[in-house]
C-alpha positions in Angstrom: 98.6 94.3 87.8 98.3 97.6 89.7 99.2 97.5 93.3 98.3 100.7 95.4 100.7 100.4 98.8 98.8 101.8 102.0 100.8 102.1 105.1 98.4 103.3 107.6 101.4 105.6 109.3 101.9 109.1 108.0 104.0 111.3 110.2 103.3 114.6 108.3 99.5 113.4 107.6 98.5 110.8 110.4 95.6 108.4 108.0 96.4 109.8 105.2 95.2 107.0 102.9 91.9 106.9 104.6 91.2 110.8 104.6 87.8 111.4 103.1 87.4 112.4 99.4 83.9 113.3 98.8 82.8 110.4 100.9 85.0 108.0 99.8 88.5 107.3 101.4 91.4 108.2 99.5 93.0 104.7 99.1 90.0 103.6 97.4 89.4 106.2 95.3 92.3 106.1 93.5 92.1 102.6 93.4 88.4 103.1 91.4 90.7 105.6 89.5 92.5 102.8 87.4 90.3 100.2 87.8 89.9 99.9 84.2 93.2 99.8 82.9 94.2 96.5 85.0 93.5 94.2 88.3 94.4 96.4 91.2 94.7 95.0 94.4 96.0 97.1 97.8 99.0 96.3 99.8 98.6 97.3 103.4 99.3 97.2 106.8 96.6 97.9 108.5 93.3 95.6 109.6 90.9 98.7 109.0 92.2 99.1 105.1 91.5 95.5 104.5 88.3 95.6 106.0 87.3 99.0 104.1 88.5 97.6 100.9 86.7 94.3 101.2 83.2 96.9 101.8 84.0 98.3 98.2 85.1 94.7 97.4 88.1 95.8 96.1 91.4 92.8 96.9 93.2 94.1 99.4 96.5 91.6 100.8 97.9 92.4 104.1 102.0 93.1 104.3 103.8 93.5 107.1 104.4 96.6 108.8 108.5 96.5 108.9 108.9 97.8 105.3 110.9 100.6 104.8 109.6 101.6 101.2 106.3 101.1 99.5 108.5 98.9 96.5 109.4 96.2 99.1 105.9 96.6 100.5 104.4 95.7 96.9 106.7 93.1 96.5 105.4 91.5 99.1 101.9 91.4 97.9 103.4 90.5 94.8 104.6 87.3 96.3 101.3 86.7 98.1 99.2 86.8 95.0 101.7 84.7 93.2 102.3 86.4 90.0 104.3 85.4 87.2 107.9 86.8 86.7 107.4 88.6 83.6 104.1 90.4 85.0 103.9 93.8 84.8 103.4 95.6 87.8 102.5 99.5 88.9 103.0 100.7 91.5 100.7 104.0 92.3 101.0 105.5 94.9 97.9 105.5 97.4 97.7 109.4 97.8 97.5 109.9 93.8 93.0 110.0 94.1 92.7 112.3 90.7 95.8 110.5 88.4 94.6 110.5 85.1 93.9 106.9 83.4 96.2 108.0 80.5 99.4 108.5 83.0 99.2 105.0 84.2 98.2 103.6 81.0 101.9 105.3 79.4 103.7 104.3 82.1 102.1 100.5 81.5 103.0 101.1 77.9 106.4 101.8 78.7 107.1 99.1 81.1 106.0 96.6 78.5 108.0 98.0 75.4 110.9 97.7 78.2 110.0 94.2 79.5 112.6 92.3 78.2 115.8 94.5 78.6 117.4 93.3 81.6 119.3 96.7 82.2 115.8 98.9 82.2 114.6 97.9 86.3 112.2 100.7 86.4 109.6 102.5 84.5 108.3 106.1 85.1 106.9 109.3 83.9 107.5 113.2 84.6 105.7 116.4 83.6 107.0 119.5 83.3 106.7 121.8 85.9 107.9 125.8 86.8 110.9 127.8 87.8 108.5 128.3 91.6 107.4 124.7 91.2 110.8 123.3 91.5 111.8 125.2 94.5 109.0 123.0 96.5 111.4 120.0 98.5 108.3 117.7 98.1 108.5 117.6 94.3 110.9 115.4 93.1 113.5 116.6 90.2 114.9 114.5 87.8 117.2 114.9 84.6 117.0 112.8 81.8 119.8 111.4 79.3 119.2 112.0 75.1 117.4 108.1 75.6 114.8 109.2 78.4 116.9 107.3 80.8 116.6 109.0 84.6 120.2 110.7 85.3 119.4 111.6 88.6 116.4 112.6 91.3 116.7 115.7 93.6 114.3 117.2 95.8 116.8 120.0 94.9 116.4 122.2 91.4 118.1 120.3 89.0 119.5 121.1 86.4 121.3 124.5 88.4 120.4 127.7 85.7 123.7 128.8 86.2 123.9 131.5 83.8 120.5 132.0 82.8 116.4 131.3 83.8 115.4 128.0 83.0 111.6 126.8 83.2 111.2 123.6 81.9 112.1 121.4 85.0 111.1 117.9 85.1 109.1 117.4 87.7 108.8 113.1 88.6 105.8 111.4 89.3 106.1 108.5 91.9 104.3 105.5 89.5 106.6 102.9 88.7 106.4 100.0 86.0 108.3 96.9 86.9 108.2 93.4 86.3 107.9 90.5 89.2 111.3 89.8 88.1 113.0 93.6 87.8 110.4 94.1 91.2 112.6 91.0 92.9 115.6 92.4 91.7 115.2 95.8 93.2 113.9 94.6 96.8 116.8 92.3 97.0 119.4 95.7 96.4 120.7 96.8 100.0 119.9 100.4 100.4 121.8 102.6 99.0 123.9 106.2 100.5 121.8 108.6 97.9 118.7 107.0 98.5 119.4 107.4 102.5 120.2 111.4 101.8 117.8 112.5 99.5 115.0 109.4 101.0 114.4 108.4 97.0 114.3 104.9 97.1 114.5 105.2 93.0 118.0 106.2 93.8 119.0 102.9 94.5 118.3 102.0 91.0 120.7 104.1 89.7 123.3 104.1 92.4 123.9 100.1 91.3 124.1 101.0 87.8 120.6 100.3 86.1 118.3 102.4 84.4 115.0 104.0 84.5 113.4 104.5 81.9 111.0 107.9 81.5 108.0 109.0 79.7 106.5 112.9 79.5 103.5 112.6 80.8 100.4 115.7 80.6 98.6 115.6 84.0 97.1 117.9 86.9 97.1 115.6 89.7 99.4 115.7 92.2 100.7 113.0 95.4 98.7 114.4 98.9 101.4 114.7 101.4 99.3 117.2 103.5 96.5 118.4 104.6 96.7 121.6 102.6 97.5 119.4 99.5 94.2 117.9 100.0 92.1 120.7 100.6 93.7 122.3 97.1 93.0 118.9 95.6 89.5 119.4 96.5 89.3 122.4 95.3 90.6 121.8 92.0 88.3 119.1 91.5 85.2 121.1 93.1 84.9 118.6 95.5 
C-alpha cells in the first residue's frame, strides 16, 4: 500500500500540501500520480484534507497531529487500516505531484526482493545529481556501500572531492519501502543524535545499526519545499 503523509503545517510553505497544481491540490495529485501501481490512502492531520480527499474519493485516515516525522505519522494510519505485518508499505512524500510511476514502482521492487531480511528496515532510491546541485542544503546526500546499502545522509556534499572535481553525487529521494513489521520496528527506535543534527529521520536507521537498501533511480521530479520550487515545477511541466 502507498501512504502519502499530509501534515497541514509547513513553516517554510504554510499549506503546502494543498497548494494548487493546475486546479488540483498538491496532496492529491500526487496521490492520482501512483494510483495505479497500488492502494494509496492519505495520512493527515487536518479535517480539510480529509474532506478534500473524500471529494476526489480518494481514502484519506486522520493521525494525530503530535508526530514528529511523517514515518510515525504513516505508521499510524498503518495501524488504523489494519494491515498485515509483511505488507509492503511506501511512503511518498505528499509534495512529490510529478514522481514518475517507474520510481515508486523500483522502490516497491526493491522493498519486496528485501522483504524477508530482517537487517534491511528501509528501502530507497537516489539519482544522480551535479557538482551545483549538491551544494543546495535541501537536497539530501547520501553514499552508498559496494551492496547499495545507504552509508550515510548529509545535507552536506558528500563524498568531500578532496583532491579533485567530483560530479556524480548521489542525490536521495525521500520514498521509502517498508514493511508493517520493519515500519513498527522503526517507529518504536527513540530518536536518534544524527537524526536530531542533520533532521534526517532515515538516520535513525543507521545510527542503531540497520540498513537501507538503495536503488538508482532516472527521474526529473523533485520534493516542493517552496514556493519557488513550485513555480519551477510548473514550469517544467508547462503547467
Amino acid at each position: 500500500m502507498i501512504i502519502i503523509p499530509a501534515r497541514i503545517g509547513s513553516s517554510r510553505f504554510p499549506n503546502k500540501v494543498l497548494a494548487d497544481i493546475a486546479g488540483i491540490p498538491m496532496v492529491i495529485r500526487t496521490a492520482m500520480q501512483v494510483a495505479n501501481i497500488d492502494k494509496v490512502a492519505i495520512a493527515t492531520d487536518s479535517t480539510e484534507v480529509m474532506e478534500i480527499a473524500s471529494s476526489y474519493n480518494i481514502k484519506a485516515v486522520m493521525t494525530s497531529t503530535e508526530h514528529q516525522s511523517g514515518t510515525d505519522r504513516i505508521f499510524e494510519a498503518a495501524q488504523k487500516l489494519k494491515l498485515d505485518e509483511d505488507e509492503i508499505i511506501i511512503n511518498v512524500q505528499g509534495d512529490e505531484p510529478f514522481i514518475e510511476v517507474e520510481v515508486v514502482d523500483a522502490i516497491y521492487s526493491l522493498t519486496k526482493q528485501n522483504r524477508d531480511n530482517n537487517q534491511i528496515m528501509m528501502n530507497s532510491a537516489y539519482k544522480i545529481i551535479t557538482n551545483p546541485e549538491a551544494d543546495d542544503p535541501n537536497i539530501v546526500k547520501v553514499v552508498t556501500s559496494k551492496d547499495k546499502s545507504a552509508l550515510y545522509f548529509s545535507r552536506a556534499k558528500i563524498p568531500y572531492p578532496r583532491d579533485h572535481h567530483f560530479d556524480a553525487y548521489k542525490g536521495h529521494l525521500g520514498i521509502y519501502g517498508f514493511t508493517l513489521k520493519s515500519l513498527r520496528e522503526f517507529c518504536a527506535l527513540e530518536v536518534s543524535p544524527l537524526e536530531g543534527i542533520e533532521k534526517l529521520e532515515q538516520l535513525r536507521t543507521l545510527y542503531y545499526g540497520y540498513k537501507i537498501s538503495m536503488v538508482e533511480v532516472n527521474t526529473q521530479s523533485f520534493g516542493i519545499d517552496t514556493i519557488e520550487d513550485l513555480e519551477r515545477a510548473m514550469r517544467y511541466h508547462k503547467l
